[in-house]
Structure formats: C-alpha cells, structure tokens
C-alpha positions, 0 to 999 in steps of 0.5 A: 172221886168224891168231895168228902175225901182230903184233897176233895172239899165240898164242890164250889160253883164253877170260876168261869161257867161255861154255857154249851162248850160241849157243843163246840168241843164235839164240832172240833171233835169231827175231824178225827171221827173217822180215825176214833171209829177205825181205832175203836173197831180195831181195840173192840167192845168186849170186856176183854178189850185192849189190855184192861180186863176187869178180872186182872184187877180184881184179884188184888181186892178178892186176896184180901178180907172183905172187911179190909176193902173200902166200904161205900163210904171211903170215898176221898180221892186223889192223892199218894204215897212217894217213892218209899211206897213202891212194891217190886215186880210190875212196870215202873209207873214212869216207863214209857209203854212202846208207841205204835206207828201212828199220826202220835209218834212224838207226843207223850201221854201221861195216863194217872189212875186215880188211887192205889188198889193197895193204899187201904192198906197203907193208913198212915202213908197216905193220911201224912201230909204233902204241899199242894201249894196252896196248903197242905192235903193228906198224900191220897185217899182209898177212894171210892166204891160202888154199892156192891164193892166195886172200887174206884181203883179197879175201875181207873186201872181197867179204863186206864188199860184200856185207854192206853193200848188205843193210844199206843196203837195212834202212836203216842208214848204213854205213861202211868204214875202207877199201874197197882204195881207198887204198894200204896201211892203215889201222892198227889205232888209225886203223880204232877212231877211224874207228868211233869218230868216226862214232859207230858203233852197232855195228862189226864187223871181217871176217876169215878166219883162218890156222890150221893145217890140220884146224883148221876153224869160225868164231869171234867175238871180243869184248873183254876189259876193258882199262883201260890207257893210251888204252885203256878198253873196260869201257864197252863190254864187254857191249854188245860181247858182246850183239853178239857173241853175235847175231853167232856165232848169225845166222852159224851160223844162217845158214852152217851153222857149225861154230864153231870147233873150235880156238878158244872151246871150241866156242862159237864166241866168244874174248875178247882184250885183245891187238887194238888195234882193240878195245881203242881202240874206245869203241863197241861192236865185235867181229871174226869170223873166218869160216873158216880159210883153211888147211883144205881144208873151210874154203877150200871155203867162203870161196872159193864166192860162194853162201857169202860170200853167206850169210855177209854174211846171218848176219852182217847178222842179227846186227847188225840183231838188235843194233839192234833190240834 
C-alpha cells in the first residue's frame, strides 16, 4: 500500500522506534524452525504453490480494458465497500477454510488481501466515507501496481492463498475478508469487524507498497494507541506488537529481506494511528507491506511465484510463532 492513497497519509517517524527487534524476533522464531521447514517443503516453491497460482488472479484484470486497470499511479490503499457491494458465487469472505489436524486447531486466523481486484470499478463505493474513529477515510482505494501493471490486489490474493493452505494444514481455521469474489470492497471498518466477530486470534492485512523508486524493503505495521470515538486499541496494543515483530522476523528470515529502507529506520516496523483497519480492531492485528512495487529490485520479487511462496512461509511462521506462544 502507498501513503498518497486516503487512508494512507504521508509517513511519520515511527511513535516507539525500536532498535534491532528483528533480531529478537528471529531468536523467538527458533523453536518453530523446524516445524516451518517441513510445512514449507510439503506446500513447495513453485509457482503453483498452495492454492494461490498467480494465473487464477489474473483473469479478472486481463477481462477487462487495460485503460480500466490501476495505472502506476493509483497507489492509495486499504479500505472497502460494505455488504451491498457483495457479487455472487465465490466463498463468502466470513467462511471458515476447514482446519487441518495440526498443533493450531482452536486458533482462528483472519487472512485480509489488501484492495478488491474489482474496486476500480466501483468510483463512488469506495471514495464514500467511513469513521475509522479517529475521523473519517474513504471506504478503500484501487491500490497499487507495479510498473508493467501487475496489481496489488493480484499480488494480496496469490500470497493470501498461499498463506492459507500453510495455515489450514498447522491446523488453524482461517478466514478472508475477501477472496476477489464480491464486486468491490469491503471497507475498511467492515474488514476490522470481520476479524473482530470471528474473534481472531490474530489478523494480518497483506499488502505491496507504492513508494517511489529506490525505495525498496519490507515493513510491518502496528498500532499506535488510539482512544477515540469507536476506536479503542490500547488493549491490543502489545499483543499487536508481539505479532508484529514475529511477523517482520519470520519474513526476513525467510525472504531474505531487506526491511524497509524508507520506513521504521531500518527495523522493518512503523506504528500508525491513521488505519482505520487497526484502529476498529479490537483483536490483535498488524499489516505488511511486502515490497514496493515501483522498485524494479522489488517488483522483481513480488512478481516471481517461488517468492510469494516464500513470503506466505515468512509470514505463516510468524503467526504461528504468535500462537504458540
């Protein structure tokens, strides 16, 4: 996601900077090492991996005229439609994927893709107003693309996918606040109530940034304590960051990195108080912005299936390190 788009205003030095916590969250990573490494060899490194095959998202971008797609520079992010956006056919986003018989069963993931495939569709849906608490932010945005036009939101669904069948075989239920299978949406205060009625032990938003060139690296972000109006998230302000940071650590662990050389000082981790999809959460929740789809280094990366793959890994490690305590 980039910080041009509504619900993303310019980046702000980070509230708590914090100095090397990658380190110790690949040192709490190492006791589930060896139970990542035998689920990653059981889901593979091709691009067909899991249930998250790039061409199954590209059909809903290659239907439509390419004058219609985001261009480069439609890079706002993270906000959605409500229930009168929903298209037929397709999972409903609040199912429940069936738990595998692994050491999860009990825990509830909540998996949200970042933007809609269809919300450029939907102008005026998206651009209408929600209370994020705080204030009010346009529902959601189109998101971003890379230079050559592949989107964030094929990108989100593909290591969504991805990231799930890993889960589902750990054993944790798992669901999506949407899987490209309604028409625009859902907005960024329905996509917190839908990790928050399910009760979610743990939520994390995908997303690929759209930063400027040379800007290149991943980061997680947390929240900031907010106590305002429908928003209150001091009561998951640590347990958010206990999963940020395993989050950050599993992923450079796993992809290589770099943390962002742009955002968090080079920890790899930004707290924010402006996300209406943290701010209503009342469970513990934390984006990641992958890579920055305007870098050519980056781009590289987000567009290879073997990658995704192993960004879905990092990011499963994470949770699961998260759950296990």
């Amino acid at each position: 996601m980039s910080y041009v788009g509504p619900d993303f205003e310019p980046p702000r030095p980070p509230r708590h900077p914090l100095r090397g916590p990658l380190i110790v969250a690949a040192a709490a990573l190492v006791p589930g090492a060896l139970v990542g490494w035998l689920v990653w060899q059981a889901v593979g490194d091709s691009d067909e991996g899991g249930d998250g095959s790039a061409a199954a998202r590209t059909s809903a971008s290659a239907s439509a005229p390419s004058s219609e797609l985001p261009a480069p520079s439609d890079d706002g992010k993270e906000q959605t439609g409500g229930p009168d956006g929903q298209s037929g056919g397709g999972e409903d986003p609040g199912s429940s994927a069936p738990a595998g018989s692994g050491s999860l069963q009990g825990k509830v993931v909540v998996i949200d893709p970042g933007h809609n495939p269809g919300n450029f569709r939907h102008p005026s849906d998206i651009n209408r107003k929600v209370n994020i608490g705080t204030n009010w932010k346009e529902c959601d945005t189109t998101g971003t693309s890379t230079n050559a036009g592949y989107t964030e939101a094929e990108f989100t669904l593909d290591v969504s996918h991805r990231l799930r069948t890993i889960l589902k075989k750990a054993g944790a239920t798992v669901k999506f606040t949407q899987d490209g299978d309604r028409a625009w949406g859902p907005c960024v205060d329905e996509r917190a109530e839908i990790g928050n009625k399910a009760e979610a032990d743990a939520v994390v938003s995908i997303h690929a940034d759209g930063s400027a060139a040379g800007n290149r690296g991943f980061h997680v972000i947390l929240p900031g304590s907010v106590n305002s109006g429908a928003a209150d998230t001091r009561p998951i302000v640590a347990s958010s960051r206990d999963l940020g940071e395993r989050v950050a650590g599993g992923f450079l662990r796993t992809t290589g990195g770099p943390p962002s050389n742009y955002i968090g000082d080079g920890t790899g981790l930004d707290v924010r108080t402006d996300l209406g999809g943290l701010n209503l959460s009342t469970v513990p929740k934390v984006f990641i912005e992958c890579g920055n789809m305007r870098d050519t280094k980056d781009a590289s990366r987000l567009t290879s299936g073997a990658w995704r793959q192993k960004a879905a890994q990092g990011i499963s490690e994470g949770i699961v390190s998260f759950l296990r305590g």
